[in-house]
N, C-alpha and C positions, 0 to 999 in steps of 0.2 A: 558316569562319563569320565572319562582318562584326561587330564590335564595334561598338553604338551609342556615339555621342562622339569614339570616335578612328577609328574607319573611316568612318562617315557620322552623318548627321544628318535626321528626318524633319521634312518641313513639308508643310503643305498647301499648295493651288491656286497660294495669295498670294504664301506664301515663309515665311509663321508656324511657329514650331517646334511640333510636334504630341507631344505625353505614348502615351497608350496608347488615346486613342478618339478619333475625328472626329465632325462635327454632320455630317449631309447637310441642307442647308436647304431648308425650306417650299418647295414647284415642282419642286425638281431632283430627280432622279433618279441624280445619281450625285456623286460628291466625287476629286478627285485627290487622292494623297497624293506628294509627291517624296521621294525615295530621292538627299539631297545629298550625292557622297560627299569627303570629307577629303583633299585632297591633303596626302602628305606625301614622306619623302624615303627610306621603306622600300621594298628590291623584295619581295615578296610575289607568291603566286600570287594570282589571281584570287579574290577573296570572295561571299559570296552572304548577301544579307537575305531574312528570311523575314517575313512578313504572314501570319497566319491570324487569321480572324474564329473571334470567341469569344463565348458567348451566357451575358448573365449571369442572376442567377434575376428582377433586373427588367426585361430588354431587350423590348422591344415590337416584335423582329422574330425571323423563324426564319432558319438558314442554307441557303441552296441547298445540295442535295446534291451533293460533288465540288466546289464550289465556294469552298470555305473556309479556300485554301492559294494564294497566289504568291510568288511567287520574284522576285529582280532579282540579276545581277551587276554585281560593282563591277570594274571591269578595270585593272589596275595599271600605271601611266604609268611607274614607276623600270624602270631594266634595268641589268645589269650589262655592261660591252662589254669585251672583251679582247682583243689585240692579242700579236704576236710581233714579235722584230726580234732581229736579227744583234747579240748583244752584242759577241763577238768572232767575225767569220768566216772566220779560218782559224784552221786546226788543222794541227799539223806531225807526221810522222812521226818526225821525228831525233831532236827532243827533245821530249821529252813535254809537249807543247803543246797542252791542249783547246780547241777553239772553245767558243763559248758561243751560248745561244738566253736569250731573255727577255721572258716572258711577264706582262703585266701587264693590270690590271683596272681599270676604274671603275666607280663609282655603291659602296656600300651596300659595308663589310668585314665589318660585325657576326656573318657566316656567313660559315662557309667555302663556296667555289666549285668544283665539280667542270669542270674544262674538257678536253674531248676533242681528241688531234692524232692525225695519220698521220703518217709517216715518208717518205720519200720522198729521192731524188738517184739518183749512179751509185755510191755506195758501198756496203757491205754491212754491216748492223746487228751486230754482235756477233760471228759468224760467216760463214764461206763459205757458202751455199746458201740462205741465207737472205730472203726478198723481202722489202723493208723498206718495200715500198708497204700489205703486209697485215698488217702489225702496227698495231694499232691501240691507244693506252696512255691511261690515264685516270688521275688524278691531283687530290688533293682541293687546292685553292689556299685555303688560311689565310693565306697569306703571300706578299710577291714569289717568285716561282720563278725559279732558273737552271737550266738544263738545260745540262751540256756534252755535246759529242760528241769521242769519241776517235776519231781514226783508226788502226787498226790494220795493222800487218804481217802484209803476206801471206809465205806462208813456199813 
């Protein structure tokens, strides 16, 4: 739900900031109202304002039936982008030498980020027999992440 102030702002037709009622004027038959919304530097999902016409005990109109509810979404221009790169890429058997992967973020840290990888190469995850293209690992990002990989001896 869209917080009036810091997610949007209404005005009518003009650009005039609108409180909780509009005039429709003498002739016309109908009023715009804009749904302004706030950029700011939060990623957010997508928000939603709501409008419902409300009849007060002096209002001098009735409400169309079903007709007393719209909706607008605000659609969120931040995104988080993430990226991998070979911290260190090799890894040695002899001496216990991990490679390194490094996974980093931008936009918005204020949450943590869950970021999804697959595994993949001609090596073997952990174990013999294992397909390391179908593991699939998830991992909540708070922080920079290092991921090492060991390479293990086959025996």
């Amino acid at each position: 739900m869209a917080t009036p102030g810091s997610d949007f702002v209404l005005e009518s037709g003009t650009g005039s900031p609108l409180g909780n009622s509009v005039v429709t004027p003498a002739g016309s038959i109908s009023v715009t109202i804009r749904v302004k919304p706030v950029d700011d530097t939060q990623i957010e999902p997508d928000e939603v304002v709501t409008i419902e016409l409300v009849q007060e005990p002096t209002s001098l109109y009735s409400i169309a039936a079903g007709a007393n509810i719209a909706k607008c979404v605000i659609k969120d221009d931040d995104t988080n982008v993430v990226s991998v790169a070979a911290a260190d890429a090799n890894a040695d058997e002899i001496a216990p030498d991990p490679g390194r992967f490094r996974i980093s973020r931008t936009g918005s840290t204020a949450k943590a980020l869950v970021v999804f990888y697959v595994m993949g190469g001609d090596g073997v995850n952990g174990a013999q027999g294992v397909d390391p293209a179908l593991a699939i690992i998830r991992f909540v990002f708070d922080r920079p992440m290092r991921i090492r990989c060991h390479h293990l001896q086959r025996r």
